[in-house]
Structures are given as C-alpha cells and as structure tokens.
C-alpha positions as CSV (number, residue, x, y, z in Angstrom):
1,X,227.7,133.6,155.5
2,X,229.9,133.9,152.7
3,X,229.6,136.3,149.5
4,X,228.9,133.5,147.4
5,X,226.0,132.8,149.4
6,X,224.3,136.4,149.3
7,X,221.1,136.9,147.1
8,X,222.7,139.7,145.7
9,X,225.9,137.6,144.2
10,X,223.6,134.7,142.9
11,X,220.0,135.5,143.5
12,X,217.7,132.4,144.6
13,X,220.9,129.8,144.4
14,X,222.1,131.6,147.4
15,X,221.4,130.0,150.9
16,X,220.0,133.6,152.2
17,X,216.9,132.8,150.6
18,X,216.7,129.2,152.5
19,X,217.8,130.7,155.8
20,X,215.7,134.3,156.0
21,X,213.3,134.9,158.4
22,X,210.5,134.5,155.7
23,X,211.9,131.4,154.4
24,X,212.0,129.9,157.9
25,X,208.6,130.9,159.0
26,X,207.3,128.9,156.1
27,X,209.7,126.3,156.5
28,X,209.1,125.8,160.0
29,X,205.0,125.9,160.1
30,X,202.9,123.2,160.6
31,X,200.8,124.2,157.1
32,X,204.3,123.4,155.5
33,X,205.1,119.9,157.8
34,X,201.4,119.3,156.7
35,X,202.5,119.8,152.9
36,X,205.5,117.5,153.1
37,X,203.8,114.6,154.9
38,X,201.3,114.6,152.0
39,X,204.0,114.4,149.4
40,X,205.4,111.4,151.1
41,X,201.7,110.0,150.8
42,X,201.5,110.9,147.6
43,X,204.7,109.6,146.4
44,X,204.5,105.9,148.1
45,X,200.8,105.8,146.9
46,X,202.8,106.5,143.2
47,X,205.0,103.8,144.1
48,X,202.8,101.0,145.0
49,X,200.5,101.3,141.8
50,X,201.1,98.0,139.5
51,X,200.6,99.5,136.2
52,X,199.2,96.8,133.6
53,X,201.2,98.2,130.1
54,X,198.4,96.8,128.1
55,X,195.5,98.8,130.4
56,X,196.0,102.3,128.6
57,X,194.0,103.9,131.2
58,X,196.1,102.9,134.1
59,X,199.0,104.0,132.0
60,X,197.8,107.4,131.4
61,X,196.3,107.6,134.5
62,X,199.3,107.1,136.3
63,X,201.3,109.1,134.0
64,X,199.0,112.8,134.9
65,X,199.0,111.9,138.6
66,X,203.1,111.5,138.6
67,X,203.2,114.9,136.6
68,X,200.9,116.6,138.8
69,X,203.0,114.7,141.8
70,X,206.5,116.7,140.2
71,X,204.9,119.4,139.8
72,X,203.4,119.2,143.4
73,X,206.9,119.1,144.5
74,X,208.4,121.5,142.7
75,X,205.9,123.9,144.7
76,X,207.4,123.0,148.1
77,X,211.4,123.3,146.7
78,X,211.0,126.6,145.5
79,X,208.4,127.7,149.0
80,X,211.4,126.7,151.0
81,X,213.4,129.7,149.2
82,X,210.7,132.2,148.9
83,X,210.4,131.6,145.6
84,X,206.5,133.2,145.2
85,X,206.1,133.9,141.6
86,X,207.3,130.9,140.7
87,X,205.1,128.8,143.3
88,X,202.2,130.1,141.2
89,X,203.3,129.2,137.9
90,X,204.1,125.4,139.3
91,X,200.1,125.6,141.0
92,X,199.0,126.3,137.6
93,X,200.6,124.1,136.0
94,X,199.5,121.5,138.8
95,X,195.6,122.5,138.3
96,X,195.9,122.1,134.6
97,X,197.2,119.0,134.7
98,X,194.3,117.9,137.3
99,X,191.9,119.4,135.1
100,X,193.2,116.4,132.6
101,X,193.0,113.3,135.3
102,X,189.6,114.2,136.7
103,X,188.3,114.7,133.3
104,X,189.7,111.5,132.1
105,X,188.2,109.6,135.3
106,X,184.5,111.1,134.9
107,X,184.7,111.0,131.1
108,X,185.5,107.5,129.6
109,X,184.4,109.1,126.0
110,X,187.1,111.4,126.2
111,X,189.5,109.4,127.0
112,X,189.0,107.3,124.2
113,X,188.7,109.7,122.0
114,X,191.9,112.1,122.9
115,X,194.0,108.9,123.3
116,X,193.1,105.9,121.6
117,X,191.0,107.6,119.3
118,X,190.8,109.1,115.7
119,X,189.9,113.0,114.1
120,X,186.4,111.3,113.5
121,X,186.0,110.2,116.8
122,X,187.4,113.4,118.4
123,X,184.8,115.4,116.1
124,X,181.8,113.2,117.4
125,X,182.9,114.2,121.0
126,X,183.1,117.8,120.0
127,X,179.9,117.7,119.5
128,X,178.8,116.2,121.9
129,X,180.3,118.5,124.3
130,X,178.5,121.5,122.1
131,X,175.0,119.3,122.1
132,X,175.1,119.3,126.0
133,X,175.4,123.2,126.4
134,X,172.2,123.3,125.3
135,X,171.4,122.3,128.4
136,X,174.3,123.1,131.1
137,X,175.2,126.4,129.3
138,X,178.4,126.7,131.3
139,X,180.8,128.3,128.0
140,X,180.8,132.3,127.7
141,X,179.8,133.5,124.7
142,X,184.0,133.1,123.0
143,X,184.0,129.6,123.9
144,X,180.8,128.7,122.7
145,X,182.1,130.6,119.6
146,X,185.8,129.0,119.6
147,X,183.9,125.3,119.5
148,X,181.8,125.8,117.0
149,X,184.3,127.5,114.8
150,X,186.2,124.2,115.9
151,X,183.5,122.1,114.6
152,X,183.0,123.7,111.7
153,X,186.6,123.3,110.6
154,X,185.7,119.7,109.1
155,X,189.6,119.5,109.1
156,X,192.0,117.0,111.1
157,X,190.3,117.3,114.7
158,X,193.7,117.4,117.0
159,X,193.8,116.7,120.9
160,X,194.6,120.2,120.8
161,X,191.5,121.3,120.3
162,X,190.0,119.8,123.3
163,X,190.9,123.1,125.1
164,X,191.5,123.7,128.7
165,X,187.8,125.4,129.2
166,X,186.5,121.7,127.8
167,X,188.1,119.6,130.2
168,X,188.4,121.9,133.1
169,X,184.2,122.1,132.8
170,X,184.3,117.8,131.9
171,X,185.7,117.2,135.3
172,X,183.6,119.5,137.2
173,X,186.4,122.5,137.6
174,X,185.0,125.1,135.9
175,X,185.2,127.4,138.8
176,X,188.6,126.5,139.5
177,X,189.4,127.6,135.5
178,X,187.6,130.9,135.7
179,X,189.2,131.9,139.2
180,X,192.5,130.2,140.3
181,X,193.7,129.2,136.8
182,X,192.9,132.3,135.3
183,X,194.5,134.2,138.3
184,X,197.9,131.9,138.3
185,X,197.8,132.6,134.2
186,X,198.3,136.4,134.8
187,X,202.0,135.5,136.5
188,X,202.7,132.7,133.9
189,X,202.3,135.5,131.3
190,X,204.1,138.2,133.4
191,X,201.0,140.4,132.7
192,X,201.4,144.3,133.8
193,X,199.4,143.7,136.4
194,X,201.2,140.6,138.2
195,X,204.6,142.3,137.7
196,X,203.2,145.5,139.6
197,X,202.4,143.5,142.3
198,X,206.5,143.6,143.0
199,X,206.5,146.9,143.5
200,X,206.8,149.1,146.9
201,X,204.8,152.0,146.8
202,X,205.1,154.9,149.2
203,X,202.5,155.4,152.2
204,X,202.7,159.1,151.9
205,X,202.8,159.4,148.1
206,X,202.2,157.9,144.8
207,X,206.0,157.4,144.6
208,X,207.5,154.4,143.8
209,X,210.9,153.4,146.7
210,X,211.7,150.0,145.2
211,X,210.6,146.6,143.8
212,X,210.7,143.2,145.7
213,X,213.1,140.7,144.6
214,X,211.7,137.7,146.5
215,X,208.8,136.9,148.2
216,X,208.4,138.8,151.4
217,X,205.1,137.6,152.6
218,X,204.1,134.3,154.6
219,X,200.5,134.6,154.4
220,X,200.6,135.1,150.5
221,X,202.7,131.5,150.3
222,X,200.8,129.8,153.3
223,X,197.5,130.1,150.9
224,X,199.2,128.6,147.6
225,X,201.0,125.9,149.5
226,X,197.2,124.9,151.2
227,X,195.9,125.4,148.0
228,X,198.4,123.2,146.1
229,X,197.6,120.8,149.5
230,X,193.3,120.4,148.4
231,X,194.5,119.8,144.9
232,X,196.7,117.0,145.3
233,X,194.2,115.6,147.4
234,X,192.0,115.4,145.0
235,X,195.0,113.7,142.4
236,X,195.3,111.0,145.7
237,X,191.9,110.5,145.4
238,X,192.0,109.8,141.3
239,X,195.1,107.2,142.0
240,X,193.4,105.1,144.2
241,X,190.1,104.9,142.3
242,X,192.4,103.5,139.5
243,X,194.3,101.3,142.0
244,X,192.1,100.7,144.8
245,X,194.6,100.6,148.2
246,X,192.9,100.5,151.8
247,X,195.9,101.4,153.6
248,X,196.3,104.2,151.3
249,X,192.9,105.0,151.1
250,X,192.7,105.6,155.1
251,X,195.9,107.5,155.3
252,X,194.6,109.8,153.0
253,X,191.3,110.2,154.8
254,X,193.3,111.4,157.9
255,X,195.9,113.5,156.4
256,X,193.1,115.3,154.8
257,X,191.4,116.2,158.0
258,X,194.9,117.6,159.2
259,X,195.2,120.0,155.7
260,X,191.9,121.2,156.2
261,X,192.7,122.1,160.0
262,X,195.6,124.0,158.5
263,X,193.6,125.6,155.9
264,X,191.5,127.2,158.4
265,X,194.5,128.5,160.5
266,X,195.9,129.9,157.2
267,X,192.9,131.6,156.5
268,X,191.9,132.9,159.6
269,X,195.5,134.1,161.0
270,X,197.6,134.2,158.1
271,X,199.6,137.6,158.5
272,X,202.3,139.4,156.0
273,X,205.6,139.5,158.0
C-alpha cells in the first residue's frame, strides 16, 4: 500500500479504510449483500415509474422516494469505508425525508395544502392538526405550545411551519421521531455527548488513551445499515402504491423476508470487533 493511500496522509479518501478488517467484515456480510440487493430494487422500481408531469402527486411523490433512494445510498458508500458518524447523519436525513412521503400518502389534505396550496389553506390545516389533539394527544406540552403560537401568528402560514413533529406523527412515525430521529439528531449537531462517544477511556482509570478516528465497530454499523434496510422498505412500499407494479411488488415481498432474517442475526449476534 502506498503513503498516499494511508488514513493518516488523507483520512477516509484513503483505500485503508475500504480494505481494513472492519471495513471488510461489513463489506463482506450477508446484512450488507442484503442492503445492496435492495438498492438495486429500489432503484429499477425508481426507473420504471412513468411519471404524468401534469399528476403533481406522482411528481412529488416520486421526487421524496428518489431523495430518500440517494440518500439510501449514500449510507452504503460511506459503510463500505467505515464511515459511522456519517452513516447516521445520511439515516437521518433518510427518516426525515420518509417522514414527508408517508405523510403525503396518508394525508391528501396536506399535500394539498403544503404544495398546491395557499397561507389560508395551510392555516385551516394547522388547525386541523391542533383540533385533532384533542383527541390523539400525541404533542408534548412545547409542541402543543409551538402550534398554537403558530396559529396564532395570523401571519403568512409557510410550509415551514408544518414541522417535522407534524408530519412525522401524520404518517404514523411518531415513535420513530422521538427515538431514532432524535438519537441520529444528537451526531447531526455534534452534541457533547455524540462526540464523547469517540473517545477511549481506560479500563483501569478514568483516564482518557485516545479518540477513534473511524468507526471501529461492526455491530454498531450492522444495526444502522438494517435499520436504513426497514426504512427503505417502507419508501418501496409508498412507490408502488403510487405506481402499482406486480413484478415489483413480489420482489419486494421476498427481499423483505430476507432483511428481516438479517435483522435478527444482527440483533442477536452482532459483536464489536
């Protein structure tokens, strides 16, 4: 291997981080075969949807799901160098991006409103997202507050204001928001806690011996890849409800059965190296 290869010359561009033994355990599992299989799904799915310009919802549609699709890849270029921190930030971005497409499907009003919509209309879906806490009661107590203030603003409603919370909890992801999303936001912010989790402590003593450079730990990229996996199932699932495909449809029903197979392995025997 020459210098210009090393890590230490030019850090993740460098072929050591393709060709360690961390790297090549991921690259080399099933879980990851699994992963790239599914983006070739994905991506021929993405290819033989006829988008009509004039349907806006096709358009949009098909426009989240090829977002979510990049971002789905990006995930498994930067697994394949051991690139950990920034797998996460690419998962979040994935799940947001969900959040959007499943919201859209299960919410024709807010579709409407956010995209072909006015402020007025936008307002009247506002509160109608407020009226039915009355009954679901999902928000916390700052989001509750945050809407209302929202509401109350009588000023220019912007699709900005349809926050993540709103349509993560519109397409049934509310737990995905309040555990994975919020978890995945801690790295995207470099919070004190996510960037502590790079340092090497010492057995015997409080003592700190070093900080990791790259991810050093299978397990920890096996989960977000299987992870990543479930959530671009559930994109797959949103494209073909939009463009209805048989062939499609059953070769996603069979690669799903193989990802959750994997995600048992990777939970039940997925070991730091």
């Amino acid at each position: 291997m020459s210098v210009q290869t090393k890590f230490n010359d030019i850090g993740f561009l460098s072929e050591e981080c393709s060709t360690n033994e961390v790297a090549k355990n991921v690259t080399e599992s099933e879980y990851f075969k699994v992963c790239n299989n599914l983006n070739k799904l994905a991506q021929a799915t993405l290819n033989k949807a006829v988008v009509h310009p004039d349907d806006r919802k096709e358009v949009y549609a098909t426009l989240y799901f090829q977002r979510m699709l990049s971002h789905y890849q990006a995930i498994l270029i930067m697994a394949e160098r051991c690139m950990l921190h920034q797998v996460e930030v690419m998962l979040r971005c994935m799940l947001e991006t969900l959040f959007d497409l499943v919201a859209f499907h299960k919410n024709n009003d807010l579709f409407e409103a956010l995209v072909m919509g006015d402020s007025a209309q936008r307002l009247e879906m506002l509160k109608l997202i407020r009226k039915q806490q009355q009954t679901k009661a999902t928000y916390t107590k700052e989001e509750l507050t945050d809407l209302d203030k929202t509401i109350a603003s009588v000023e220019d409603i912007d699709r900005d204001d349809f926050k993540i919370y709103m349509k993560a909890d519109l397409a049934g992801m509310l737990h995905e928001y309040r555990t994975t999303y919020a978890t995945l936001s801690q790295t995207v912010h470099s919070t004190v806690n996510s960037l502590e989790v790079d340092l090497i402590y010492s057995d015997i003593h409080d003592g700190i011996l070093g900080m990791n450079a790259y991810g050093q730990k299978t397990g920890e990229l096996s989960t977000l890849l299987m992870t990543s996996a479930n959530y671009m199932l559930v994109g797959l699932d949103m494209q073909l409800t939009t463009f209805p495909n048989s062939d499609k449809t059953a070769d996603v029903i069979q690669l799903n059965s193989k990802v959750q197979a994997e995600w048992q392995k990777v939970v039940v025997s997925a070991v730091p190296y």
